[in-house]
N, C-alpha and C positions, 0 to 999 in steps of 0.2 A: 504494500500500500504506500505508494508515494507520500509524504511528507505534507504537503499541503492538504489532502484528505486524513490525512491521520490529525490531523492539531483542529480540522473541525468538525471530525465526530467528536476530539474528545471534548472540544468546546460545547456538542450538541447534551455529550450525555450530562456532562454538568448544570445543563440549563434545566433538563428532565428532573435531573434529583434534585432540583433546587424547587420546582414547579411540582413535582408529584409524588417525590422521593423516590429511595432506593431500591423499593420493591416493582417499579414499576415496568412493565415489557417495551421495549424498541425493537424495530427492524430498520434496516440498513436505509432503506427509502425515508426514513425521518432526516437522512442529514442532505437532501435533496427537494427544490422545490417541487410542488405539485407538476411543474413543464419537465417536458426531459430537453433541457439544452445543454447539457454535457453529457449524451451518449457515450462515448470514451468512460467518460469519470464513472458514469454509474454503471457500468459492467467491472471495472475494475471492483470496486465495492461489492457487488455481487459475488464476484470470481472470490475475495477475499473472504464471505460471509457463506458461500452455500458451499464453494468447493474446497478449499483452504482447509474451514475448519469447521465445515457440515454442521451447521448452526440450524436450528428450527427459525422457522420465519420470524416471531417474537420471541427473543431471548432477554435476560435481567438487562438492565443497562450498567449496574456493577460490573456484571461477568464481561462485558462488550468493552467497557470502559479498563478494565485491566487486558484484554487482549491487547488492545490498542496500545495501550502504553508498556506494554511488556515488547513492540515490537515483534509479535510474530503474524 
């Protein structure tokens, strides 16, 4: 996951636990507007979330929020 999508999921899940707390579920299309105008970015997101690390479509935003930042 490139660099610039990694600092703002992690910017998104922090806004989540801030807004609904830490129990709450995300999927990858949260750190994407409603348009797809960066096709590229959101399949890379995807490639990282379904095939990567075979995530269910809504996972914690904790568990998301430490992938990310463990860089894998």
């Amino acid at each position: 996951m490139r660099q610039s999508l990694r600092e703002k999921a992690i910017r998104i899940c922090d806004q989540k636990i801030t807004q609904k707390g830490d129990n709450v579920g995300l999927s990858f299309y949260a750190f994407f507007a409603n348009k797809n105008d960066d096709p590229e970015l959101l399949m890379e997101a995807a490639t990282w979330w379904i095939e990567t690390h075979q995530l269910d479509h809504f996972e914690k935003v904790l568990k998301i929020r430490t992938l990310i930042q463990s860089g894998k």
